[in-house]
Structure formats: C-alpha cells, structure tokens
C-alpha positions in Angstrom: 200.6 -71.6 -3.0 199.6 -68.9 -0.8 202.8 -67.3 -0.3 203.2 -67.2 -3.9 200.4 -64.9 -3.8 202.2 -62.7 -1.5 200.3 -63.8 1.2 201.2 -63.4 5.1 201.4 -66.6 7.1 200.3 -67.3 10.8 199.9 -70.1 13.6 202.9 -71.8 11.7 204.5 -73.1 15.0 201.4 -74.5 16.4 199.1 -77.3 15.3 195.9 -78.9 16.1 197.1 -82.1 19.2 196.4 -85.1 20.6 197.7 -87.6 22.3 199.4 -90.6 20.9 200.4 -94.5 21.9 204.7 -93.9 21.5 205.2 -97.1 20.7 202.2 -97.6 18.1 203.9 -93.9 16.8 207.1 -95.8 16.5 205.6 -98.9 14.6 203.1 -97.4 12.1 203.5 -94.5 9.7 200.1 -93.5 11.5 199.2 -94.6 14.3 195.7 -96.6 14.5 193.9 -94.0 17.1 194.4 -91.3 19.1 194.5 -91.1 23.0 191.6 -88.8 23.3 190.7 -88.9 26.9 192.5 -91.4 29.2 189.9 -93.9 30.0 189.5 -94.6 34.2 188.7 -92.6 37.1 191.7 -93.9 38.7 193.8 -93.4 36.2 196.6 -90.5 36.2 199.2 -89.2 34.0 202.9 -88.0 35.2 206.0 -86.7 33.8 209.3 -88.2 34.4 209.7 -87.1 37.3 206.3 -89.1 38.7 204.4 -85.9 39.1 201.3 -85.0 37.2 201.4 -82.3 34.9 197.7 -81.5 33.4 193.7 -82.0 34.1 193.4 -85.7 32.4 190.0 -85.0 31.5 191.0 -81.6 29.5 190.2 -82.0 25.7 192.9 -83.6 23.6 194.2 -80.5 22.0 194.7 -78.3 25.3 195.9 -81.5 27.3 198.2 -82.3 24.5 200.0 -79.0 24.6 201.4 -79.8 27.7 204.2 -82.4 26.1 205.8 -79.1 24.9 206.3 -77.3 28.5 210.1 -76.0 28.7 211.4 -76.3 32.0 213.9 -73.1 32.3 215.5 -74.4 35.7 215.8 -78.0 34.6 217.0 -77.1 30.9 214.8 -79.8 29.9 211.3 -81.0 28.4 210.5 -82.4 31.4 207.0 -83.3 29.7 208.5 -84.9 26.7 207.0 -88.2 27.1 203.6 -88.8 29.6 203.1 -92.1 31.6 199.3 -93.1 32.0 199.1 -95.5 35.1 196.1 -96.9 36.4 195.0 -99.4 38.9 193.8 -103.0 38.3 190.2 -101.6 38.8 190.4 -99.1 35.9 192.4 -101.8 33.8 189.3 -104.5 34.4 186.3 -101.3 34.0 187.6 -99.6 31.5 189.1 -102.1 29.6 188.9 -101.8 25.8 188.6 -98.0 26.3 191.6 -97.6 24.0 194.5 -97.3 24.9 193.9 -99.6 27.6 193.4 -103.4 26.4 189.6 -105.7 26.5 190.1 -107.8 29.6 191.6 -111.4 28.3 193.8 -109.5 26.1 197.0 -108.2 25.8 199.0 -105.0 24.5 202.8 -104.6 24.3 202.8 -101.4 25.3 201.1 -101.5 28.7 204.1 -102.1 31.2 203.2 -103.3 34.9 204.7 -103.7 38.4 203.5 -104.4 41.6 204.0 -101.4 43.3 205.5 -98.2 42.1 209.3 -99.8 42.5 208.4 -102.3 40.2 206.5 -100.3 37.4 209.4 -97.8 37.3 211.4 -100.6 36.6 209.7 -101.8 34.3 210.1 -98.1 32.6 213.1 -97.7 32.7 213.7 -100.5 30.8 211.1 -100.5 28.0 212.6 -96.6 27.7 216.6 -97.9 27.6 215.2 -100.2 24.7 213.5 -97.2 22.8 216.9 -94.9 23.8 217.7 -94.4 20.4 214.5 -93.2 18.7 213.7 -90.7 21.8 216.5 -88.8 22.1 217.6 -91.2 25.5 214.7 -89.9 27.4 215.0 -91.2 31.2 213.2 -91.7 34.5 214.3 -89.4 37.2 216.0 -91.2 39.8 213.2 -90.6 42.5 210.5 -91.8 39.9 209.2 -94.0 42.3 209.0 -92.5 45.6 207.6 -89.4 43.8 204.7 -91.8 41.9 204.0 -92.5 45.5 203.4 -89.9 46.5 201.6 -88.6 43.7 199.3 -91.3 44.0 198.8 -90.2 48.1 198.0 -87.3 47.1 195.7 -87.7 44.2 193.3 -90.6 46.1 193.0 -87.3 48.8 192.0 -85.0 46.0 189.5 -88.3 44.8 188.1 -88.7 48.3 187.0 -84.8 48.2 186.0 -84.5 45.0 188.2 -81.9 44.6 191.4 -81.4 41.8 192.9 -78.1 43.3 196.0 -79.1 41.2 194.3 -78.9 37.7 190.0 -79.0 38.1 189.8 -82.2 37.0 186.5 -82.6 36.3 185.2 -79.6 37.3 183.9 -79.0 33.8 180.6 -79.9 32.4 182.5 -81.1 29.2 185.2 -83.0 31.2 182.7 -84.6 33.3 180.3 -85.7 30.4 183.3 -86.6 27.9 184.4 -88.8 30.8 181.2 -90.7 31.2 179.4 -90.9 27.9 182.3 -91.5 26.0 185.7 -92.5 27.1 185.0 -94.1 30.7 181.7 -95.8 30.6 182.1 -99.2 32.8 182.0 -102.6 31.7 179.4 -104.7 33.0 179.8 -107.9 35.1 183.1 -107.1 36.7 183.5 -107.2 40.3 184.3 -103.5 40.5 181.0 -100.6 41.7 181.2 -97.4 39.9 179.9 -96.3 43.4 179.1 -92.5 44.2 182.0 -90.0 44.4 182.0 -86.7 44.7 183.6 -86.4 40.9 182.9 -88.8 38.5 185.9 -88.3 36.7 188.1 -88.7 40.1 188.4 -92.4 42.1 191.2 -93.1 44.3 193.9 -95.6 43.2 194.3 -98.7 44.8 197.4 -98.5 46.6 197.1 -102.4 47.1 196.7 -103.0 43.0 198.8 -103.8 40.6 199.7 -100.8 38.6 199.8 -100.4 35.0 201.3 -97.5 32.5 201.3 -96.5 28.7 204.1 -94.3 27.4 202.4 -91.2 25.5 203.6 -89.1 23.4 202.6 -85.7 21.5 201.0 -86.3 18.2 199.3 -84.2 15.3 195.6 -84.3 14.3 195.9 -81.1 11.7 197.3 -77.8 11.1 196.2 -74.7 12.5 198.3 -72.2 10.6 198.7 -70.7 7.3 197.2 -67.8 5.4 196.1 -64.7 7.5 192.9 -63.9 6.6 190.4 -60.7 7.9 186.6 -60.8 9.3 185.2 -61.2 5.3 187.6 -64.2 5.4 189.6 -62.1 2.8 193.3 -63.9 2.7 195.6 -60.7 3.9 199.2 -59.5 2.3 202.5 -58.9 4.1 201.1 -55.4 4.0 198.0 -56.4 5.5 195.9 -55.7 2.5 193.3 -57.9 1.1 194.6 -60.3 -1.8 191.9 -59.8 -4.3 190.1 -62.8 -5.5 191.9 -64.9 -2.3 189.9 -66.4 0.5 190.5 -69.1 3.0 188.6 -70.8 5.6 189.2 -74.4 7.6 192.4 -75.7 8.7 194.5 -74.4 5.8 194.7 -71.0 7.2 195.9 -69.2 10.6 193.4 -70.4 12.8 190.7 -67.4 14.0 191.0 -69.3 17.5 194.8 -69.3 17.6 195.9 -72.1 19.4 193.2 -72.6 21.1 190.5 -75.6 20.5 187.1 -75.1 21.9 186.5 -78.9 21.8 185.7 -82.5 20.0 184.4 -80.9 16.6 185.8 -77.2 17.7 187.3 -77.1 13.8 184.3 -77.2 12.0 182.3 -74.1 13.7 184.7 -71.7 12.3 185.3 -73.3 9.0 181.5 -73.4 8.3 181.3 -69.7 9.2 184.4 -68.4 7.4 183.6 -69.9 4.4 180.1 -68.8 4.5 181.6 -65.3 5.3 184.1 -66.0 2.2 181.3 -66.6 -0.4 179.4 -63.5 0.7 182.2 -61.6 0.3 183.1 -63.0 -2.9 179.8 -62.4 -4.5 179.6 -59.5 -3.3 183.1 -58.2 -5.1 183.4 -56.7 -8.6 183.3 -58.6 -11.5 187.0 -59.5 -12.6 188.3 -59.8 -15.7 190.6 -62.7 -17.0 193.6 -61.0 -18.8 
C-alpha cells in the first residue's frame, strides 16, 4: 500500500526478536510463548560449539539478534540454534518459569545427561532426528569438553559476581527482569537463593544433572516499512513528504532502527509519532477530494 504511494521503505531486513522453543516452532503454526528471559541463575546458553555467545539476561530483542552472527572464518551460522542448559537446582527453583517445566512434570523438549558427555549425546541425537527441518545443523565434535569448560569458567565469573564476557547482570533492567519476573524461586524446595554477588549469576553444579532446550530465533513484529520524517510525515523515494500520508507503530521503519529499548520499548514511539502525525495533520491545508 505504501509503495504504491511512491513511498521509500526502511528496516526491511530487520524485525522485532525473541526467542523461541524449536521444537514447539516446529509443531505449532505459533508457538504458545516466547522465551523471554531464560529462567535460572545457573542457567547458560551456548552455541554449537559449547561456548556462550550473549548476556542471558539481555532483553529478548537484543539477545535474540545474536542467532543471526556470521562467522567469516568458520563460513557458518555458528549461532543458528542456542542450547539453554541448567543445573538440577535451577530445573527444581525455577521450574514452571517457561521454558523450563513445573517440577512433577514433563516437557519433550528438555533433553538431559549426567554430565556434559551425556547431554551432548543426548543432542546430537534429538538434532539427527530434526536433520531435515534445520538444515542438518550439528554439534561440534568437542561439544562436550568445550561445555566443560564453559561451565568452569562461568561458576568463576558466578563466584565474583562478575560477567567480563557479556555484563550479565550488570544492568538495573537485567538484574530486576531476572528477579521480579522471570527467575523468582519456588518455595519449599531444598535449594537457598543464598547471597551472591549477582543475582542474576550462580555457579552450576558440576555434580548435577544437566538439562538443555534447543532455541531458536523467532519473530514478535516488524520493524520496517515506510520512512517517515520528525512530523511523522511518510517520505518519497525523493525524500519528500507524501502529502496526506503518515505512519507511526510497527508498520513503518522503526525511529529506533534495530534497536529495542526494552519489554514495552514499541509503544513509546508509537504513541509519540502518532501524536506527532495528528498535529501535523491538523495542522496541513485543507485538501480537496477530486
């Protein structure tokens, strides 16, 4: 509709993200929520190559982004598909924190070992199975030994309080998210919360069972389309106003860019852009229908 009006287009390549369950993305046309914060302080997401990748506590959008890292040396998206793992702890906590399952119940999609060997076995497999509908994405061959010592070196980041990799938690946003909404315990389990130095940060039991979720990348809403100017005028190829054309929300080039400001981080703009739109629009001549 807009380009019909001879209107310039922006942000097309880019959308607003968050994380989904892949298998639920594979059974259901939509899937029934979004992975908005993984739930647990010991709790950790890798790549296929058993290393972490991004701040877990970062808001949906920005963490999101990360699935579509190009790896120039490898040739590969090595980012393509995350692994959440956790600890028993964070499994018994957090559970019912989606995505992780209410204790006494069960998921299909959380996979388990009893050490990193036997979870990346248990990957592998669940990933030959899917082979066909992701493009044959596979573990690296040192998953496990890498997961390892991933995990190492996380629980020392934990103990200090201290995410020099990717400031988890470091935020006022992260750390209140984490707390208030996505990771508040369950009561009457055996597990202390007990005082950390990050709230968002606890070491993983290297003694637990682990656990793991495949995620995947997953759209919330667009963030491109018409350009528009600061009166919220909808701009031409020539970069002219389109008389009589406004837009505002997440039907046009987002004034942000690709960048989300937070849960809700949509409506800020929209409100103000359209409010800017009808100003400008009540302020323009009186047109004539032909």
């Amino acid at each position: 509709m807009a380009t019909a009006a001879g209107a310039r287009l922006g942000n097309m390549s880019s959308a607003w993200r968050a994380e989904i369950v892949l298998e639920q993305a594979l059974q259901f046309s939509s899937t029934p929520d979004d992975v908005f914060m993984p739930p647990g302080d010991s709790t950790i997401l890798v790549n296929r190559h058993g290393r972490r990748v991004v701040n877990e506590t970062a808001n949906y959008n920005e963490r999101t982004r990360v699935h579509f890292a190009w790896d120039p040396s490898r040739h590969e998206w090595s980012n393509m598909l995350l692994f959440m793992v956790y600890d028993q702890r964070t499994a018994e906590l957090y559970g019912g924190r989606f995505p992780i399952p209410a204790a006494g119940t069960q998921a299909p999609y959380v996979l388990s070992g009893a050490n990193p060997v036997e979870l990346a076995a248990a990957i592998k497999e669940r990933l030959a199975r899917l082979a066909s509908r992701i493009g044959g994405v596979e573990l690296e061959e040192n998953f496990a030994s890498s997961l390892s010592a991933t995990i190492k070196h996380y629980n020392e980041l934990a103990s200090q309080g201290v995410d020099v990799d990717f400031h988890r938690g470091e935020k006022l946003y992260d750390r209140l998210w984490h707390t208030h909404i996505w990771s508040y315990p369950n009561q009457g389990t055996a597990h202390a919360l007990g005082k950390t130095p990050n709230p968002t940060m606890h070491p993983v039991d290297p003694a637990s069972r682990l656990y793991a979720i495949i995620l995947a990348a997953g759209t919330l809403d667009t963030n491109g389309g018409p350009v528009i100017n600061a009166a919220a005028e909808v701009l031409a190829a020539d970069g002219k106003p389109i008389a009589g054309l406004y837009g505002a929300g997440n039907c046009i080039a987002s004034p942000t860019g690709p960048y989300y400001y937070g849960g809700g981080g949509t409506l800020g703009p929209a409100i103000t852009f359209a409010s800017l739109a009808a100003k400008s629009a009540a302020a323009s001549p009186v047109k004539e229908l032909d």
